[in-house]
KOLRO-76624 format. One record per atom (N, C-alpha, C): z, y, x; residue number from 1; atom name; residue in three letters. Coordinates in steps of 0.1 Angstrom, whole numbers, plus 5000, padded with zeros to 4 digits. Layout:
KOLRO-76624
   up north east resi name resn
    Z     Y    X  NUM   CA  ALA
...
END
This chain:
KOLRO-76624
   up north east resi name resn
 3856  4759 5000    1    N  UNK
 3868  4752 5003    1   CA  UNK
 3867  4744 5015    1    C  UNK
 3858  4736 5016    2    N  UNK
 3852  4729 5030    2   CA  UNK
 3859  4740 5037    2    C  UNK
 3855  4753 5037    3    N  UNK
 3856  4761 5056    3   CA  UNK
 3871  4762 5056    3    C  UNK
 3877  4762 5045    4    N  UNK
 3893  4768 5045    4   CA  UNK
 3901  4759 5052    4    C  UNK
 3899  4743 5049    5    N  UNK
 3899  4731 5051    5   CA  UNK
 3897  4731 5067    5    C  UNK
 3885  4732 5073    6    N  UNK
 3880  4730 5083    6   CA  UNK
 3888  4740 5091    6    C  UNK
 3890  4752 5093    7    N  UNK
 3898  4765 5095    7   CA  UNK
 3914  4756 5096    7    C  UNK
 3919  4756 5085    8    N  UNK
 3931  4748 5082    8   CA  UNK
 3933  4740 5100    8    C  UNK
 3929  4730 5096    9    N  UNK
 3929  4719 5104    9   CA  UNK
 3928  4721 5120    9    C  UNK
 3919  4730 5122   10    N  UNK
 3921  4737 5136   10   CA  UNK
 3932  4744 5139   10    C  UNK
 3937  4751 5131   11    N  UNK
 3953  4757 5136   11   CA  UNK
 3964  4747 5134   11    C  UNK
 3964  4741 5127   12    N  UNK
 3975  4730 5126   12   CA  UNK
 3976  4724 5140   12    C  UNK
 3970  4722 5149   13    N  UNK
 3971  4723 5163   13   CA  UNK
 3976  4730 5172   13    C  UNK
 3971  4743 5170   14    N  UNK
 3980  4751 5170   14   CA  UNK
 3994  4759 5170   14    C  UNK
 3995  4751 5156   15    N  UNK
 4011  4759 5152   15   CA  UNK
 4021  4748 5155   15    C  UNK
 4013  4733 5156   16    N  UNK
 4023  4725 5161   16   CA  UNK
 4026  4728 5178   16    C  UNK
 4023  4734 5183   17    N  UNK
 4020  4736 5199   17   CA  UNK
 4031  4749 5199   17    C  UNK
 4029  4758 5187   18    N  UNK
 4037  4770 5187   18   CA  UNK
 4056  4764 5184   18    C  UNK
 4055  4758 5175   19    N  UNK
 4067  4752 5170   19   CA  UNK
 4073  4744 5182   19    C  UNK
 4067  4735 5187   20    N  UNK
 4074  4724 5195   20   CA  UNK
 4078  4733 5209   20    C  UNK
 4071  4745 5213   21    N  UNK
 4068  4759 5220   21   CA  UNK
 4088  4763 5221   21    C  UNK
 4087  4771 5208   22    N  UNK
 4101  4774 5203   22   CA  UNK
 4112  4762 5200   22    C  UNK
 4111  4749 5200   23    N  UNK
 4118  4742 5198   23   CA  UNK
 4128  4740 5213   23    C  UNK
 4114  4741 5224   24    N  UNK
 4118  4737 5236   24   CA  UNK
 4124  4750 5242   24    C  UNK
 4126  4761 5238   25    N  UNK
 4129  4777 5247   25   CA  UNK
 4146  4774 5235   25    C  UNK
 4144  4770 5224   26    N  UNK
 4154  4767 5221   26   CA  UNK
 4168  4760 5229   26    C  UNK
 4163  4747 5229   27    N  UNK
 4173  4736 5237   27   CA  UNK
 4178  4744 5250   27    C  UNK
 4168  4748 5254   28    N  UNK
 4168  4749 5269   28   CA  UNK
 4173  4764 5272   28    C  UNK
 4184  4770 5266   29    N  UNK
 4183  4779 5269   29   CA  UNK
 4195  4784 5283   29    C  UNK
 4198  4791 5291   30    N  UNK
 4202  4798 5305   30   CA  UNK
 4214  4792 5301   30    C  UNK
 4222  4790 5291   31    N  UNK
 4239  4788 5290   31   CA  UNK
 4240  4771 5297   31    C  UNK
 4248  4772 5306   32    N  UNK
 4253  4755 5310   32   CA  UNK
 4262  4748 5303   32    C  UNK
 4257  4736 5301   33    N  UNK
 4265  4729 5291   33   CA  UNK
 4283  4729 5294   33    C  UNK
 4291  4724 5284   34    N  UNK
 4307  4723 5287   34   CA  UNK
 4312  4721 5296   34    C  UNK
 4299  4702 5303   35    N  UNK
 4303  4696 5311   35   CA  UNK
 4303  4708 5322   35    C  UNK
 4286  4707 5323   36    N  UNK
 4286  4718 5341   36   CA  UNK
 4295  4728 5340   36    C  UNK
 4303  4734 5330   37    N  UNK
 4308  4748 5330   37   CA  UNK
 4319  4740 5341   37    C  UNK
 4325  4727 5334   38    N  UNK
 4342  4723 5344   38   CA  UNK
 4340  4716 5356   38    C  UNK
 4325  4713 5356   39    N  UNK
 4321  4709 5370   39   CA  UNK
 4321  4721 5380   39    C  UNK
 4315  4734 5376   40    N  UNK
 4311  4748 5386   40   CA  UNK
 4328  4752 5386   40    C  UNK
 4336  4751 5372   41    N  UNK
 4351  4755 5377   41   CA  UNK
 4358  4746 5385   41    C  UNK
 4358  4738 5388   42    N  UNK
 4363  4724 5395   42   CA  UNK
 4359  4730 5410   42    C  UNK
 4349  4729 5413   43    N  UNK
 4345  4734 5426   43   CA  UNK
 4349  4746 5430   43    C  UNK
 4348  4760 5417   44    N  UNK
 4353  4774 5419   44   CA  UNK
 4367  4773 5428   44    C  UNK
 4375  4760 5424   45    N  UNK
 4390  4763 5424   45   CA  UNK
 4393  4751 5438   45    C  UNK
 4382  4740 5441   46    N  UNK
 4382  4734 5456   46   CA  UNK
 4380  4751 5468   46    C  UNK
 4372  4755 5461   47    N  UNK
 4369  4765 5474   47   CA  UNK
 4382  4775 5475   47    C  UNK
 4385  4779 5465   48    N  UNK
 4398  4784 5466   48   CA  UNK
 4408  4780 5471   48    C  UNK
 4410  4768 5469   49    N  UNK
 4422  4756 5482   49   CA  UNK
 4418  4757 5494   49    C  UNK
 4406  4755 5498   50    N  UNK
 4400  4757 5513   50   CA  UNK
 4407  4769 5517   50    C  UNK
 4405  4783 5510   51    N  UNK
 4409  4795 5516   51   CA  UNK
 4425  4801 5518   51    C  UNK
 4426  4792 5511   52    N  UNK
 4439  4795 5509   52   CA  UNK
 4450  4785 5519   52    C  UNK
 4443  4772 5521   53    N  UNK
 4449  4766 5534   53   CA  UNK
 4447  4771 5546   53    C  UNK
 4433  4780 5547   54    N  UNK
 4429  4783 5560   54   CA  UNK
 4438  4797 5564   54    C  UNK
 4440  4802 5550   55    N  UNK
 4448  4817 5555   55   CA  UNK
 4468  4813 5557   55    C  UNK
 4469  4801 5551   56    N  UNK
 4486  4797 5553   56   CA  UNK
 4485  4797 5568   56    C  UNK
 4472  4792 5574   57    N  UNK
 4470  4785 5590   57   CA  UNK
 4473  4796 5599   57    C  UNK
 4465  4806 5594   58    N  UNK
 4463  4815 5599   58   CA  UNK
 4481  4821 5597   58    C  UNK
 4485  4827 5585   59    N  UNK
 4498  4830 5587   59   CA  UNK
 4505  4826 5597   59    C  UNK
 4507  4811 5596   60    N  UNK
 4515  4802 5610   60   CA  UNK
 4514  4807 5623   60    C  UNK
 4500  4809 5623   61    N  UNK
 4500  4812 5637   61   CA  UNK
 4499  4830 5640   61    C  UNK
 4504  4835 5633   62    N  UNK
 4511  4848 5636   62   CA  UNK
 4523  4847 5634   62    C  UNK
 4528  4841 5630   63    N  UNK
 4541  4845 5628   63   CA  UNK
 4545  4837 5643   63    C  UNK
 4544  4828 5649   64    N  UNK
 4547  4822 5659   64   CA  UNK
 4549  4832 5668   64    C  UNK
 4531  4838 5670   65    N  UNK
 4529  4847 5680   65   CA  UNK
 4538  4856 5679   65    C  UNK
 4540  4863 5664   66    N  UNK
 4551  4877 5669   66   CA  UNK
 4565  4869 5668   66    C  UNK
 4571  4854 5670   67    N  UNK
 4586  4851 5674   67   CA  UNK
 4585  4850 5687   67    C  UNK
 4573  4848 5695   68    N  UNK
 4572  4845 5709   68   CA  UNK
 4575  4864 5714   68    C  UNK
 4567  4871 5711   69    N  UNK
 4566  4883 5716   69   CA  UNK
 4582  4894 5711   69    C  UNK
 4586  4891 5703   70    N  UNK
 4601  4892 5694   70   CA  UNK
 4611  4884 5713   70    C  UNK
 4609  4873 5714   71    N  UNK
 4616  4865 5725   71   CA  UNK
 4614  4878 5738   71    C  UNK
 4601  4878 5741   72    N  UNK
 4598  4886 5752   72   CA  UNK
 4603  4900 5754   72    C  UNK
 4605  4908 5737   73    N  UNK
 4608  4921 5744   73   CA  UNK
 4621  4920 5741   73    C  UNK
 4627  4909 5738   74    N  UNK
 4641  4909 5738   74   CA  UNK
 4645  4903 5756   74    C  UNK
 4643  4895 5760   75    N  UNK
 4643  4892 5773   75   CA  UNK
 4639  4906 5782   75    C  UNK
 4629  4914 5781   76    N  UNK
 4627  4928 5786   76   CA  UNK
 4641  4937 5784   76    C  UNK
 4646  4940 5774   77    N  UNK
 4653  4948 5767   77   CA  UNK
 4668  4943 5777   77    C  UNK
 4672  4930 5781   78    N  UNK
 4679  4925 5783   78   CA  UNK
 4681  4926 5803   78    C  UNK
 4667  4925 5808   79    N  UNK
 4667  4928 5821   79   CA  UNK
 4666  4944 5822   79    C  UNK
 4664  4953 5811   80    N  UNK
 4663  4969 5818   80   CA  UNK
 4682  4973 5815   80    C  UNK
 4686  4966 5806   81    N  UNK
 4699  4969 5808   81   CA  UNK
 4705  4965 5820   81    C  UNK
 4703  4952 5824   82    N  UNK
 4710  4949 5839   82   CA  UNK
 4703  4958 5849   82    C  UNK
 4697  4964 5850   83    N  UNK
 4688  4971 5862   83   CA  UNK
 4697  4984 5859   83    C  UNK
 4695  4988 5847   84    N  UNK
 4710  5001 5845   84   CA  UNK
 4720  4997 5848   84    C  UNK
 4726  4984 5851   85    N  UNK
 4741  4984 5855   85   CA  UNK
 4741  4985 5867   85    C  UNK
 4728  4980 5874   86    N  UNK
 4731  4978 5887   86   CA  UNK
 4730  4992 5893   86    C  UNK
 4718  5003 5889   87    N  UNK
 4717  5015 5890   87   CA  UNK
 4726  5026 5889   87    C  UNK
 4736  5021 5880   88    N  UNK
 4745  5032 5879   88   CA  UNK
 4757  5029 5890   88    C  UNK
 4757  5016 5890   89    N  UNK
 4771  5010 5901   89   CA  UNK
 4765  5013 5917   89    C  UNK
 4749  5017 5917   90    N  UNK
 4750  5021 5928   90   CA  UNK
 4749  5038 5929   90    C  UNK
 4748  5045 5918   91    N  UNK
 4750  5058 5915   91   CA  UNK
 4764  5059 5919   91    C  UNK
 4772  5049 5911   92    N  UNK
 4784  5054 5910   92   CA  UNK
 4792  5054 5930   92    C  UNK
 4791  5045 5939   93    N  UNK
 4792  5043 5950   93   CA  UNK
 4784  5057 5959   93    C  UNK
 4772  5058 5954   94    N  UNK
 4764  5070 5968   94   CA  UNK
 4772  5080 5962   94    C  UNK
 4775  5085 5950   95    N  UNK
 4780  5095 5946   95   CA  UNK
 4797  5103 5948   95    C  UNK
 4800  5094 5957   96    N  UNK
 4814  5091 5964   96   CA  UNK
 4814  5105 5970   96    C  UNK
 4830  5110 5973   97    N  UNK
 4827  5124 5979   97   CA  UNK
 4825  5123 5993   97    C  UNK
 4815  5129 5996   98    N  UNK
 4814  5131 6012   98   CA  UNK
 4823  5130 6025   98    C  UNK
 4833  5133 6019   99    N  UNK
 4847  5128 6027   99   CA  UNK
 4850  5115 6029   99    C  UNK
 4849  5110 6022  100    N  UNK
 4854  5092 6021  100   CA  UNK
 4845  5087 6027  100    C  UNK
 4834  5090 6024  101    N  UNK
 4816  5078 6036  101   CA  UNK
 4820  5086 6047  101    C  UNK
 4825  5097 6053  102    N  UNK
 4828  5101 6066  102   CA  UNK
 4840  5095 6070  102    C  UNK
 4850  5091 6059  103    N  UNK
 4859  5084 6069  103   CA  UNK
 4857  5066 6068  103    C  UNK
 4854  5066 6059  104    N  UNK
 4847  5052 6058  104   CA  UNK
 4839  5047 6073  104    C  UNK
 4829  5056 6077  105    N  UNK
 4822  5055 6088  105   CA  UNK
 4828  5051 6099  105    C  UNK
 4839  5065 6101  106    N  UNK
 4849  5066 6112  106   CA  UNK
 4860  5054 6115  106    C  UNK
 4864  5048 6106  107    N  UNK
 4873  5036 6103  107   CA  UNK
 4868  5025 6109  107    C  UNK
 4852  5025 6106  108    N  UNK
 4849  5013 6110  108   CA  UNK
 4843  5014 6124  108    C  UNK
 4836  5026 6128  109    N  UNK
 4836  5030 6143  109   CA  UNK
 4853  5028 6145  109    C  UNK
 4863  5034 6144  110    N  UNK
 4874  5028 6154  110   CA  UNK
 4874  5013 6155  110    C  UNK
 4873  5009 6143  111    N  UNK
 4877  4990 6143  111   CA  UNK
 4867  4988 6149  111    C  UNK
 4856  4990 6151  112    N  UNK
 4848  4983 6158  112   CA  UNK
 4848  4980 6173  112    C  UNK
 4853  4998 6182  113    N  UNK
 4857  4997 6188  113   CA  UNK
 4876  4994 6196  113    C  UNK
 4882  4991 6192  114    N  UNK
 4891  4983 6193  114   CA  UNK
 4889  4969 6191  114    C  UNK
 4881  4958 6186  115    N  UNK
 4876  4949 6187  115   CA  UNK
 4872  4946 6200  115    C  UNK
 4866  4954 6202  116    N  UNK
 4860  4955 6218  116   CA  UNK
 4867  4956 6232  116    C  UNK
 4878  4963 6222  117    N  UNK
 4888  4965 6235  117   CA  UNK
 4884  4980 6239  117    C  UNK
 4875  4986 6237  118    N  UNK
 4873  4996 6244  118   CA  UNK
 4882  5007 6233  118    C  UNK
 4886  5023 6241  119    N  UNK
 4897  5033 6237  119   CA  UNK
 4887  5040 6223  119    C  UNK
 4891  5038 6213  120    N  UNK
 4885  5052 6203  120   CA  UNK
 4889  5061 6205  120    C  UNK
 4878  5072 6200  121    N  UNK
 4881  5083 6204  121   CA  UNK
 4892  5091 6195  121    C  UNK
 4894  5103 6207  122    N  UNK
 4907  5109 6197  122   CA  UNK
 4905  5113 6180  122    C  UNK
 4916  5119 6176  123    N  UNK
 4912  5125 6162  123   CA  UNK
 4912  5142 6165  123    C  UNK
 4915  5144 6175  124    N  UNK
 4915  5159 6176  124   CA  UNK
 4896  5163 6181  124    C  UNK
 4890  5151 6185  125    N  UNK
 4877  5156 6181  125   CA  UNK
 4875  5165 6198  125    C  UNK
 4879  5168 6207  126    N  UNK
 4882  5173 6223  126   CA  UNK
 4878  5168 6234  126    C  UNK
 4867  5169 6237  127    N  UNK
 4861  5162 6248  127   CA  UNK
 4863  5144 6247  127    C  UNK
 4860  5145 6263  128    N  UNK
 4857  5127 6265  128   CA  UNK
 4872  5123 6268  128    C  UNK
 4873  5112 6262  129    N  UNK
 4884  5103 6263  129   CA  UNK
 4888  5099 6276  129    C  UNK
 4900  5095 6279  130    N  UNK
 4904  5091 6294  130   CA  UNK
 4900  5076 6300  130    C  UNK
 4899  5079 6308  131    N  UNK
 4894  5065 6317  131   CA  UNK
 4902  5057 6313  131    C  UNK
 4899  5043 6313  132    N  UNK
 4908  5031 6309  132   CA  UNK
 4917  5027 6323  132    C  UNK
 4927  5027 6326  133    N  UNK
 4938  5020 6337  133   CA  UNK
 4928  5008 6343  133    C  UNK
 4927  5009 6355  134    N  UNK
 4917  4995 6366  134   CA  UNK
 4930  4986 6364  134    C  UNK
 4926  4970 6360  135    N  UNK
 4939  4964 6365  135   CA  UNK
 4935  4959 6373  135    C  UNK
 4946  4956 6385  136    N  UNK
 4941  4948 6400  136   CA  UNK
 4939  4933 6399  136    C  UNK
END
């Protein structure tokens, strides 16, 4: 009985080493307590405010950009129409019939010369005009 005893007493060492072993894998096990769980969600949901301010930011400043660029091709849009008005009013003028800019021409060569005092020429279009009268 002695050795059973003696035997005994050396594992009792042992098995308290094994127990307090599994006591401690026990407590301690990978799950975070309640607290840390609302602490890690608390922060989950700060970082999510950060991104979510940073992308309203970001919205802001597109939408600016395309009311600025909205302004610009409306201002564009607004000068190719006046360049069409001006282009067709001068279509519409060169396009005049060839008769009219020839007498148009002619009108203002006579007026010009009568201004001058000097004779226009005839309308029959016949040689050179007659000398002007010498006055004494």
């Amino acid at each position: 009985m002695e050795g059973w005893i003696t035997k005994s007493c050396k594992l009792v060492p042992l098995a308290g080493a094994v127990l307090a072993l599994f006591l401690v894998a026990g407590c301690s096990s990978n799950e975070p307590t309640p607290e840390q769980r609302a602490v890690n969600a608390a922060n989950r949901a700060d970082q999510a405010a950060s991104r979510a301010e940073a992308a309203s930011h970001t919205a802001q400043q597109a939408a600016a950009a395309s009311q600025a660029a909205a302004s610009r091709v409306e201002q564009a849009a607004s000068d190719a129409k006046a360049a069409a008005d001006r282009a067709e009013a001068i279509a519409a003028r060169t396009m005049a019939s060839p008769r009219a800019r020839k007498l148009g021409t002619y009108r203002h060569y006579r007026h010009k010369a009568a201004a001058e005092g000097a004779p226009a020429p005839s309308d029959s279009g016949g040689g050179a005009a007659a000398p002007a009268p010498a006055t004494p």
